[in-house]
SEFIVO-386489 format. One record per atom (N, C-alpha, C): residue in one letter; z, y, x. Coordinates in steps of 0.1 Angstrom, whole numbers, plus 5000, padded with zeros to 4 digits. Last residue first. Layout:
BEGIN
AZYX...
END
This chain:
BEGIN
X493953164802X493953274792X495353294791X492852894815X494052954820X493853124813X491552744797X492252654803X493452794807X489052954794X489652954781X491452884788X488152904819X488353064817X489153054801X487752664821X488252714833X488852804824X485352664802X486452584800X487652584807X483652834816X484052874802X484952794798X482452654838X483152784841X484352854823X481652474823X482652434833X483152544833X478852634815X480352524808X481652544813X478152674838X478052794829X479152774819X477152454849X478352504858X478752634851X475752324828X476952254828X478052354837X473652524835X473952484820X475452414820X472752424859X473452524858X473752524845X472252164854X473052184863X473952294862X469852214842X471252124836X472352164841X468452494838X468252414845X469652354841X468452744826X468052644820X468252514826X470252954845X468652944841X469052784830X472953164843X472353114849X470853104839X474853304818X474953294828X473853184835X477453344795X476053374798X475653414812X479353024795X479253184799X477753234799X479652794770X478652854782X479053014784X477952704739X479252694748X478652774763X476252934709X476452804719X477452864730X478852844697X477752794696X476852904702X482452744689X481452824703X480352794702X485252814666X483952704674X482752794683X486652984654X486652944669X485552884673X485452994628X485553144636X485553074650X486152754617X484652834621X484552904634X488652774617X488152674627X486752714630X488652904596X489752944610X489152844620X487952884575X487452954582X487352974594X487952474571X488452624570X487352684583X485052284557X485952314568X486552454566X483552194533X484752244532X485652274543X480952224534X482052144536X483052124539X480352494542X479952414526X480652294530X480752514564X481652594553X481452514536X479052334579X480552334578X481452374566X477052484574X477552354569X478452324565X477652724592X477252764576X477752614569X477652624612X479052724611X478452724592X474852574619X475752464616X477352534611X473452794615X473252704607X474452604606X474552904636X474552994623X474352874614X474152754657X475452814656X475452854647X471052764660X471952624657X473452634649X471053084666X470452994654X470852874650X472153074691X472653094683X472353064670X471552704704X471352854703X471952904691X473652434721X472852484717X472252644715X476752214723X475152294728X474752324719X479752374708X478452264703X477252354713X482752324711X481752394708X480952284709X486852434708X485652364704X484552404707X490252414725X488552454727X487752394720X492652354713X492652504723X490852544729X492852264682X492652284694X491852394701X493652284656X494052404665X494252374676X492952094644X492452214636X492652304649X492351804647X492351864657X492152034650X491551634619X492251624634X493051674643X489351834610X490551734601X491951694610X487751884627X488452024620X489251914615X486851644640X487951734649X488251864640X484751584618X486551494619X487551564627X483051794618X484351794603X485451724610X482151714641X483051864639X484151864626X480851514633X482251444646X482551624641X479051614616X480251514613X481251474622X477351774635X478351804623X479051694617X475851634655X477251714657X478251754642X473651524643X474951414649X476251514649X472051704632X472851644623X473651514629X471651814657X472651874646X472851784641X471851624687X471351744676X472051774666X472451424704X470951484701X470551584696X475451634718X474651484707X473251524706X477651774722X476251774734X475451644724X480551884716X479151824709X478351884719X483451924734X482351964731X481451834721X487152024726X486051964725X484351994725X490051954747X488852024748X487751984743X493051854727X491851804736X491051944736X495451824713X495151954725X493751934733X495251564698X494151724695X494351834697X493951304723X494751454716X494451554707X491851094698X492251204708X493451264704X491250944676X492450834685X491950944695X489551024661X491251064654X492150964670X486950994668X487851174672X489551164672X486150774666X486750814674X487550894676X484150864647X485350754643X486450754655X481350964656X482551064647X484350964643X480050734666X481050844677X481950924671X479550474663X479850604651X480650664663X478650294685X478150314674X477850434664X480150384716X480550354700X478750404690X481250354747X480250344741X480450264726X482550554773X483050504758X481550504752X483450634800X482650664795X482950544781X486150854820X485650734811X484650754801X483850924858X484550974842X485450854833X482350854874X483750974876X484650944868X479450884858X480150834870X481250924867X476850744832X477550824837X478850794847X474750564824X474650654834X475650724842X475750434808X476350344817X475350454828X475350594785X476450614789X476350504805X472350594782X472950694787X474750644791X472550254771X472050334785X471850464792X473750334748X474250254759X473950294773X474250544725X473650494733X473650414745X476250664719X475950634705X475350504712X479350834735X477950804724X477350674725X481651034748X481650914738X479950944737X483851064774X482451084772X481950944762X486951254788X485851074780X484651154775X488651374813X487351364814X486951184801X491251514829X490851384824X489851374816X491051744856X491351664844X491651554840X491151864882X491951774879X492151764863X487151804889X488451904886X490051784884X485451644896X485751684909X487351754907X484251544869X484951444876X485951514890X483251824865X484651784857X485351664863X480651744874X481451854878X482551864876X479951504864X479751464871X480651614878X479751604831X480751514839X480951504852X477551774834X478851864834X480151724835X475251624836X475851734850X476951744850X475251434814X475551414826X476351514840X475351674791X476851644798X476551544807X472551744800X473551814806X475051784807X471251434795X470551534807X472151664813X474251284771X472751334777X472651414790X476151204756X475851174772X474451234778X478351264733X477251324740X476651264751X480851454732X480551394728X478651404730X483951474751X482451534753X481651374744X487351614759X486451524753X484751554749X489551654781X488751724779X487551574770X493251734793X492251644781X490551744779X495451784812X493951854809X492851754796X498451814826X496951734813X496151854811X499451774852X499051914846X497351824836X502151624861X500951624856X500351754851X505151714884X504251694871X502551684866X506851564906X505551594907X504751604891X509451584917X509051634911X507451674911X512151434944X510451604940X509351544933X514951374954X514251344944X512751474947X516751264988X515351364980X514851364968X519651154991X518651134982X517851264986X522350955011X521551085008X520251045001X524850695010X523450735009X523050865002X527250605024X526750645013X525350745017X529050245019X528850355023X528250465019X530950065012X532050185008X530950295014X529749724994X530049825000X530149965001X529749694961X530849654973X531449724982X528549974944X528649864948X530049834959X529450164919X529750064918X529649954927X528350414924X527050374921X527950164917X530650584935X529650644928X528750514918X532150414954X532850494939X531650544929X530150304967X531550224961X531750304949X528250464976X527450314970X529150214965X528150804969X529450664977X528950594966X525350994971X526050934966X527050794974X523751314971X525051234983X525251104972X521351454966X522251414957X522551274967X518851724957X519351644968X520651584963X515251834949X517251784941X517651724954X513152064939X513651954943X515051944947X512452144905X513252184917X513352084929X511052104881X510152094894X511052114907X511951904853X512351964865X511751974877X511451784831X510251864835X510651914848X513451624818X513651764813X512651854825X511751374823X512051414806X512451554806X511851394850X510351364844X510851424830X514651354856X513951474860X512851454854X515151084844X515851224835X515151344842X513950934863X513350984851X514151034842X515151004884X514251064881X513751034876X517750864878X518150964878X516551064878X516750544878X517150644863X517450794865X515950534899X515050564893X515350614877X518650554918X517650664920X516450664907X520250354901X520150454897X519350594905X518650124909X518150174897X518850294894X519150184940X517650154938X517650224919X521750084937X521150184938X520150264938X521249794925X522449884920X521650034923X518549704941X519749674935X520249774929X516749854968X516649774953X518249784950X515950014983X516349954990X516949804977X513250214979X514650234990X515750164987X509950124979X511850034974X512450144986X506850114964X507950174972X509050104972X506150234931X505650194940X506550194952X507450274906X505550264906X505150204919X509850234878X509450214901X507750154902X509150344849X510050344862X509650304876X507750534834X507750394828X508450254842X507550784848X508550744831X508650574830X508050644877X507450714872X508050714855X508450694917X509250654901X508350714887X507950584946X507250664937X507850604923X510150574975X509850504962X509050624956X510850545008X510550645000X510450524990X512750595044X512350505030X512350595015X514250765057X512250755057X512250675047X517250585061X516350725063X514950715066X516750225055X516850335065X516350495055X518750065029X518050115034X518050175046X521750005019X520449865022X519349925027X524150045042X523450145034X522150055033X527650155057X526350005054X525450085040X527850465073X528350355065X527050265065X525150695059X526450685066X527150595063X522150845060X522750765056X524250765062X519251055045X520651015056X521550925050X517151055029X517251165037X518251165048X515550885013X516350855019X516550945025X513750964982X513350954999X514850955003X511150974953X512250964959X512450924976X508751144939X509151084951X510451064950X507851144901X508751154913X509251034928X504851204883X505951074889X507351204898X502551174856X504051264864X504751154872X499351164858X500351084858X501551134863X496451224858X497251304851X498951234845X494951054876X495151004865X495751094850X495551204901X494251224893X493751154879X498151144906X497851244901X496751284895X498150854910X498650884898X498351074894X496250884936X495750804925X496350864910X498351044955X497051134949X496350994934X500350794954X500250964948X499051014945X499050644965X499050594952X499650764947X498150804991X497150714981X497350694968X500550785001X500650854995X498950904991X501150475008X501750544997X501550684995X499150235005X499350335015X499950425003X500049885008X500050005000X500050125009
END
């Protein structure tokens, strides 16, 4: 195991853990100083300073740091006698630090020519990155990412956050407006919606919507089309015009 491998892994997963680290010792102590563990909510991800008795209460004490979010880093002396219950009387120094996830949920329905580009740009960021449709052989195009291949892409929507980020990149209209009703049902007050295309698309389909009964409130937000105004036509730039507008909403 190269352990700070499995750090950067849980971070690009969007996975909170805490280092823990032996900082000093004194007395019989099952570990040396440099012995580290990676702890995570769901408890010891990786590592041992030194197991038993002590071992579980470094991992219960950072996952009370993971539940109340604590970024400080903590130091904490404990007597493996009086403190922690064991035999022996000696006692062991702690590092706990605090490594939170920064979720990013970003959902893209769609696999075509531009959300190719724009996954393949979003793979680089610290998100989390799915990419649903309809078509097989676009999706086993796509790299970085999770790519999800469904039949009914609109069936999906309800098994997202609905802090998620969402785009429609689908053949076209009449695929995007049904996955839009299910993320207005879903997801009314997520932090990003939109749909490629021109403003004309955007009038017509904002109009649909209304006749089907979506609220206003969700109209008004939706982005048609997504994109800073900015670059040429070309995918690439189409997706870094994206990217940039998802950046620029992410930190408002």
């Amino acid at each position: 195991m190269n352990f700070w491998q499995e750090c950067v892994s849980l971070t690009d997963k969007g996975i909170s853990f805490v280092v823990v680290t032996i900082t000093g010792v004194r007395g019989s102590s099952p570990q040396d100083p440099g012995a580290k563990m990676i702890v995570t909510t769901q408890g010891l991800h990786a590592g041992t300073v030194g197991g038993g008795k002590v071992e579980m209460a470094a991992i219960k004490k950072s996952q009370e740091l993971l539940v109340t979010q604590s970024t400080s880093p903590l130091t904490l002396t404990w007597n493996l006698q009086t403190d922690i219950g064991m035999s022996c009387g000696g006692e062991v120094s702690f590092l706990f630090e605090t490594h939170l996830a920064q979720s990013w949920p970003i959902v893209i329905f769609g696999a075509g020519h531009v959300a190719q580009a724009l996954t393949r740009l979003l793979s680089k960021l610290n998100c989390q990155v799915t990419c649903i449709d309809s078509r097989a052989d676009w999706i086993e195009k796509l790299e970085g990412i999770k790519a999800v291949h469904h039949p009914h892409p609109k069936e999906t929507v309800a098994s997202f956050d609905p802090k998620s980020f969402f785009l429609c990149m689908t053949m076209g209209h009449a695929h995007d407006v049904p996955i839009l009703v299910e993320i207005a049902k879903h997801a009314p007050e997520c932090p990003y919606v939109g749909v490629i295309g021109s403003e004309v698309k955007g009038i017509k389909i904002k109009k649909e919507l209304l006749e089907l009964g979506v609220s206003q409130n969700f109209i008004n937000k939706l982005r048609v089309p997504m994109g800073l105004p900015l670059g040429s036509n070309h995918p690439y730039e189409i997706a870094i015009s994206m990217a940039a507008e998802l950046l620029q909403v992410r930190d408002q």
